[in-house]
C-alpha positions as CSV (number, residue, x, y, z in Angstrom):
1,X,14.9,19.1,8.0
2,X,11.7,18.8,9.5
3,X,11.3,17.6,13.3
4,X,9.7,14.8,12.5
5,X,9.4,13.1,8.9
6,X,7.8,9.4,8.1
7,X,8.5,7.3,5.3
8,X,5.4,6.0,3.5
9,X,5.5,3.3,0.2
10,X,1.9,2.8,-2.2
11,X,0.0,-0.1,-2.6
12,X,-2.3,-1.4,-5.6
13,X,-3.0,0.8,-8.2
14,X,0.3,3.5,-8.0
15,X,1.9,0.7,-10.8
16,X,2.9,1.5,-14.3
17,X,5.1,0.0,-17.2
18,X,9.1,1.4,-16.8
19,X,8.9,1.9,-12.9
20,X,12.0,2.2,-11.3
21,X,14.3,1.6,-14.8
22,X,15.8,4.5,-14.3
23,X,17.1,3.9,-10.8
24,X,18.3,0.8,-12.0
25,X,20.2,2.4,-14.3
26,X,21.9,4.9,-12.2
27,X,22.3,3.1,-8.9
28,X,24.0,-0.1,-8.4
29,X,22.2,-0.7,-4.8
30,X,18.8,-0.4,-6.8
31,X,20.1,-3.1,-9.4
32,X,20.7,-5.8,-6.6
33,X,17.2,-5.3,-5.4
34,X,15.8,-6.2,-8.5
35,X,18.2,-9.2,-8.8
36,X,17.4,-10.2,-5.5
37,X,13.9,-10.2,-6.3
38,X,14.4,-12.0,-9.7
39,X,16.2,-14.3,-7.5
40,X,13.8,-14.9,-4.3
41,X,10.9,-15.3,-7.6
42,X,12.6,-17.7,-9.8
43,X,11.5,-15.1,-13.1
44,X,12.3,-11.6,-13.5
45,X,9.7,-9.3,-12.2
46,X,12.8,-6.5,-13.2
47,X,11.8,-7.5,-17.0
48,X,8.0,-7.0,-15.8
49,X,8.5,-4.0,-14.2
50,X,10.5,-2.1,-16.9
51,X,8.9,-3.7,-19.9
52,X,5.3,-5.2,-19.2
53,X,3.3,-6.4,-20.7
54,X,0.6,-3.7,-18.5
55,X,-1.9,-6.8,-18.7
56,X,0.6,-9.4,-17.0
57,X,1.7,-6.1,-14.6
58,X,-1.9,-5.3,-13.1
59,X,-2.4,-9.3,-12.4
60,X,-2.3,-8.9,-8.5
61,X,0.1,-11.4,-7.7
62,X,2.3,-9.6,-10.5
63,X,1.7,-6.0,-9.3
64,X,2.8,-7.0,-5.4
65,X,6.4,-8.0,-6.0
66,X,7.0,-5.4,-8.2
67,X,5.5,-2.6,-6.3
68,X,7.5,-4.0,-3.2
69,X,10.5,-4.1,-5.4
70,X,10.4,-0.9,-6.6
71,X,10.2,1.3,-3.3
72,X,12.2,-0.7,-1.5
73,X,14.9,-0.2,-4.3
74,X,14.3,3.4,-3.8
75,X,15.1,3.4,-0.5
76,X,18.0,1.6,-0.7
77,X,19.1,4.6,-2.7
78,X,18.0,7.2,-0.3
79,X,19.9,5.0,2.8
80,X,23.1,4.8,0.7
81,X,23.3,8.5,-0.6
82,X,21.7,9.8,3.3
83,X,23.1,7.7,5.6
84,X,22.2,8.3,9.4
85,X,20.1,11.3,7.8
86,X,17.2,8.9,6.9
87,X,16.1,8.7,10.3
88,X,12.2,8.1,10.0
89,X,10.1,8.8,13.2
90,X,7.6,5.8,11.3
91,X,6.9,4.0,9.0
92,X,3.7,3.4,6.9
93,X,2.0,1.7,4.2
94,X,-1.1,1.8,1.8
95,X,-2.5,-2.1,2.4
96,X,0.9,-3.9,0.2
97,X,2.8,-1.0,1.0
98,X,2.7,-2.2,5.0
99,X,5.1,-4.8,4.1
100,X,7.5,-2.6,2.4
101,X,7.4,-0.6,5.5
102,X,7.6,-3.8,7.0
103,X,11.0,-4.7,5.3
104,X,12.8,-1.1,6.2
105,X,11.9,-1.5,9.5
106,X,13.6,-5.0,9.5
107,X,11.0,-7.3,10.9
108,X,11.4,-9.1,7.3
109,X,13.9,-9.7,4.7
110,X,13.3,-8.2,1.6
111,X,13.4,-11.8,0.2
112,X,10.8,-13.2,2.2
113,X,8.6,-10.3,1.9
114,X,8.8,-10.7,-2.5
115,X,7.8,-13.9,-2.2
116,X,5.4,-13.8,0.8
117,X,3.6,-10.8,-1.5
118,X,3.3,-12.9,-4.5
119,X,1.4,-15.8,-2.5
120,X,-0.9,-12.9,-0.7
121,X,-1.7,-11.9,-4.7
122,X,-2.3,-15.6,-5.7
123,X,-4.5,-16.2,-2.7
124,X,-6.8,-12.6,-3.3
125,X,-7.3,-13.6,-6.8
126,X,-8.1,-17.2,-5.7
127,X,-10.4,-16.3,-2.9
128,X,-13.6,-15.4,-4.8
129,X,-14.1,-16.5,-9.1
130,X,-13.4,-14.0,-11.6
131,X,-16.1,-11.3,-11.8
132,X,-17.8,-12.2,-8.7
133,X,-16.2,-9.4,-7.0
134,X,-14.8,-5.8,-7.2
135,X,-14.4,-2.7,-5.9
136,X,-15.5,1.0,-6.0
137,X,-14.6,4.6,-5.2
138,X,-16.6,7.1,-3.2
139,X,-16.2,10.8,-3.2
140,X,-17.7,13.3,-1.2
141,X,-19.7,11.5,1.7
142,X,-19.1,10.9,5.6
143,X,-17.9,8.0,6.5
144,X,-21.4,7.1,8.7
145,X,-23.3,7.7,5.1
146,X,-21.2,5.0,3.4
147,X,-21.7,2.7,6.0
148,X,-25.3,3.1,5.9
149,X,-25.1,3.2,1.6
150,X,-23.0,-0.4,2.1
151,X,-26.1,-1.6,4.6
152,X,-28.3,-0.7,2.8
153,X,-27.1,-2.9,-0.5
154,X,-26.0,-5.4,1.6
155,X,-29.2,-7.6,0.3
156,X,-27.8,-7.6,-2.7
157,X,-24.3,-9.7,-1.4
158,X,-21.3,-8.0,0.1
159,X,-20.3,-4.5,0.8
160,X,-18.3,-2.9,3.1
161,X,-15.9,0.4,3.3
162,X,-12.6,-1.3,3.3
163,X,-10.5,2.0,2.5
164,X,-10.6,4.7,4.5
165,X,-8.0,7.2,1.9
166,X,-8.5,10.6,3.1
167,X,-12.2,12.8,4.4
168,X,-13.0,12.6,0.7
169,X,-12.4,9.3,-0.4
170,X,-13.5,5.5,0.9
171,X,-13.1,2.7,-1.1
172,X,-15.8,0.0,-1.0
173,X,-15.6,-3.9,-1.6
174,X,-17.8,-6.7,-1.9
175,X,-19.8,-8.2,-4.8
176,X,-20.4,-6.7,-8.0
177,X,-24.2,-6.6,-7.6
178,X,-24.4,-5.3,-4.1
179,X,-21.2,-2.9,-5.0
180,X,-23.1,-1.4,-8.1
181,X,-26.0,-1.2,-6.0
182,X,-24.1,1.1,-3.4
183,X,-22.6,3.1,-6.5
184,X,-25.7,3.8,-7.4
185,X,-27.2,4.5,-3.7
186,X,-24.0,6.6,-3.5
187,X,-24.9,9.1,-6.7
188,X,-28.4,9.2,-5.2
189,X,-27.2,10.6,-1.7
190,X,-25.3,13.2,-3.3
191,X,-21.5,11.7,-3.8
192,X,-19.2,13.9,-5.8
193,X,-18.6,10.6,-7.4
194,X,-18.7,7.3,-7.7
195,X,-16.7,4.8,-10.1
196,X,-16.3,1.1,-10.3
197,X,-12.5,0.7,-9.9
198,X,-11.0,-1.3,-12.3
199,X,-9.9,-4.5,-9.9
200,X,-9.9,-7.9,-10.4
201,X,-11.2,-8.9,-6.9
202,X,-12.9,-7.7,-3.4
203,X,-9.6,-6.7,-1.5
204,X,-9.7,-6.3,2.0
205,X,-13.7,-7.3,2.3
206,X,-14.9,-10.3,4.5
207,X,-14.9,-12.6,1.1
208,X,-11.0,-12.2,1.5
209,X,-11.4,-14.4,4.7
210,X,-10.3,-17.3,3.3
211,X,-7.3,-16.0,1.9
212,X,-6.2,-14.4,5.0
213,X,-6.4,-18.2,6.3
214,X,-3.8,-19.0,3.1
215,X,-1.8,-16.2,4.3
216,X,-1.8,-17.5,8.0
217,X,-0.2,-20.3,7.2
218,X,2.7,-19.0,4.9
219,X,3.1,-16.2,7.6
220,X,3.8,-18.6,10.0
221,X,7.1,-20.7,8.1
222,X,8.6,-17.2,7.5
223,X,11.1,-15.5,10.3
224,X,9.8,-12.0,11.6
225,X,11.9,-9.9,14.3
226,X,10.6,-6.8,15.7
227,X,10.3,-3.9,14.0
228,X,13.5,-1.4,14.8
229,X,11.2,1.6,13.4
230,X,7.5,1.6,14.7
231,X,5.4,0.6,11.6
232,X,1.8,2.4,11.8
233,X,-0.8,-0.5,11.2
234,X,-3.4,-0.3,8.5
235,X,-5.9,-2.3,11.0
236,X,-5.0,-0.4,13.8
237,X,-4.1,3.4,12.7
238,X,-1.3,2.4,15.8
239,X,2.5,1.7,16.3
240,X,3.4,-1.9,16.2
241,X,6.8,-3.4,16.6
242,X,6.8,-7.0,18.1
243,X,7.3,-9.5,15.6
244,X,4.1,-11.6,16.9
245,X,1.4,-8.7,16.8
246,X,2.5,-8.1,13.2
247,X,2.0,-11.5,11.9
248,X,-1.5,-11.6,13.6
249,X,-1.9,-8.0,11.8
250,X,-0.8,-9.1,8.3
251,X,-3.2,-11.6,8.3
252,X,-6.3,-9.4,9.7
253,X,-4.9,-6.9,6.8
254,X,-6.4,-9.0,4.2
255,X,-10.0,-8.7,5.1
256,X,-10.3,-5.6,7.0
257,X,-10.6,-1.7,6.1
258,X,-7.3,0.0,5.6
259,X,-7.4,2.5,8.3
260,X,-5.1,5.4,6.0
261,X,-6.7,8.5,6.9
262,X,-6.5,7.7,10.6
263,X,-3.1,6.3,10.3
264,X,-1.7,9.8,9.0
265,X,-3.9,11.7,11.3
266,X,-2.0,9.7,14.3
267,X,0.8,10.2,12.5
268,X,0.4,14.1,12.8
269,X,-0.5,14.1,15.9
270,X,2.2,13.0,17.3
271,X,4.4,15.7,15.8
272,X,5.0,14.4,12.0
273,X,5.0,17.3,9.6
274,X,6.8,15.7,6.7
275,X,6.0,12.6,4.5
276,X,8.2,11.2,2.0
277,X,6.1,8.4,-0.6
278,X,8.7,6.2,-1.7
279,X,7.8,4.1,-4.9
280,X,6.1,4.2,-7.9
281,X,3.5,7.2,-8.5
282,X,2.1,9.7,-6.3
283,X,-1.0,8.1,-4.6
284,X,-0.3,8.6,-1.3
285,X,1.2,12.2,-2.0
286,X,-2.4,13.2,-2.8
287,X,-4.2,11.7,0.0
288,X,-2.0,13.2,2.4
289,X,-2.5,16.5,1.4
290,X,-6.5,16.1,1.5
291,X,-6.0,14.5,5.0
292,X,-3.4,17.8,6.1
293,X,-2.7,20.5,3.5
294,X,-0.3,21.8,5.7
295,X,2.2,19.5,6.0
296,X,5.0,18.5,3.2
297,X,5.2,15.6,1.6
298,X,7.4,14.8,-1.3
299,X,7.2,11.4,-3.5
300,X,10.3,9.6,-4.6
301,X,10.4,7.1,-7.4
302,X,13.0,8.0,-10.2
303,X,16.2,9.9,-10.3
304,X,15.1,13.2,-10.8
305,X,12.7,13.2,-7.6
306,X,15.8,11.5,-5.7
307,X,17.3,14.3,-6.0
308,X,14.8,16.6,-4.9
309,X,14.2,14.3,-2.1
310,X,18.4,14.4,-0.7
311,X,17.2,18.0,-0.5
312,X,14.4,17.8,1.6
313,X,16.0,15.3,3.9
314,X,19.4,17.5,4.2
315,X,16.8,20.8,5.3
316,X,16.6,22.1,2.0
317,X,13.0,22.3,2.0
């Protein structure tokens, strides 16, 4: 195995109809995570995951809890079958994925965590009236361009760089006038692309503010203990582990830019040559490998890639 491997778990967008059924099916430590979320829920977010509907499944406060659900059944999976072998150096997630990470690391039960995501979805789609806001993808500029593109449109309403993916991708937020108006800046400065993404709300822009506020306040009735594996912050691109600065985190996560590309970069830096996505889809597996082509990254979500994965982990690489 590598020197140094980290575990990393998707956020928004990696979700599909029939994630994770198959590790029900196979692995009784993935079928109490579902019924522990079912549970902690009080409806079955399993039936939602496996069966849809898609529409009810990409409702944010829907697609949270069953994203969290999903890679953190995987994991289980991977701990049972690895044992002292799944020895992370770090942990990371992609914006929801953080508290996945979060969960692993055991600074939060997996209970809390469900539930605490399906408030953070209710509050994102509360914070700002349907079709007031979205989001957009950018391919193919420098990060000083896009800032000056989101300046620029800012006259129109909102718009910021909220995700930083990989050199060749930032995701922008804001208003849908002011966000059209940056798409459009965007094509004009010479973007390889530049696509309305198909969102219900600004996430992680300044309009999320007074979500974040929401969030504060169900942060604070839920029990956090330090972190016993350093989680890599989306606001910071740096290790935390005290139970305090990642509450305070969490909440800054919902209205400012998720820092991915520098994450992994520090990540790398400090001598991690091997990523392993756990979860649904491959997001994540892709941006890593326009961030570093050179390092390995496998993603884990169904039985077959499990058992790629026990490979990888044992030095079978």
């Amino acid at each position: 195995m590598a020197s140094r491997f980290a575990l990393v778990f998707p956020g928004q967008g990696s979700q599909y109809v029939g994630m994770g059924k198959d590790i029900y099916d196979n692995f009784d430590v993935a079928k109490r995570v579902f019924r522990d979320a079912d549970d902690a829920l009080g409806f079955s977010i399993t039936e939602m995951c496996f069966n849809g509907p898609e529409e009810e499944l990409k409702k944010t406060y829907n697609t949270q809890p069953a994203l969290l659900t999903v890679s953190y059944a995987v994991y289980t999976v991977l701990r049972q079958e690895l044992g002292a072998a799944l020895n992370p150096f770090a942990l990371a997630g992609h914006s929801l994925g953080e508290y996945t990470a979060l969960v692993v690391g055991g600074a939060i039960s997996f209970e809390d965590a469900v539930r605490l995501v399906r408030k953070r979805g209710e509050f994102m789609q509360d914070a700002v009236p349907l079709g007031e806001g979205t989001m957009a993808a950018i391919m193919g500029l420098q990060r000083q361009k896009v800032v000056e593109i989101c300046n620029e449109a800012s006259s129109f309403g909102v718009v910021e760089p909220v995700n930083y993916n990989s050199p060749v991708q930032i995701v922008i937020s804001g208003h849908v006038g002011a966000v059209e108006k940056a798409v459009e800046l965007a094509k004009q400065a010479g973007a390889k692309k530049a696509v309305m993404l198909p969102v219900s709300a600004p996430f992680h822009s300044s309009l999320m503010k007074p979500a974040a506020e929401r969030l504060a306040d169900e942060i604070s009735k839920v029990s956090f203990s330090d972190s016993k594996v350093p989680v890599v912050s989306n606001v910071t691109a740096d290790y935390v582990t005290e139970a305090e600065k990642i509450r305070s985190l969490l909440v800054q996560q919902m209205y400012k830019p998720v820092l991915w590309e520098d994450s992994v970069l520090r990540l790398i830096r400090d001598g991690v040559d091997s990523f392993a996505e756990l979860g649904a889809g491959k997001v994540l597996k892709g941006l890593i490998k326009k961030i570093d082509r050179k390092v390995a990254v496998v993603n884990v979500g169904d039985v077959d890639t499990i058992k790629s994965a026990l490979d990888f982990f044992r030095g079978g690489q």
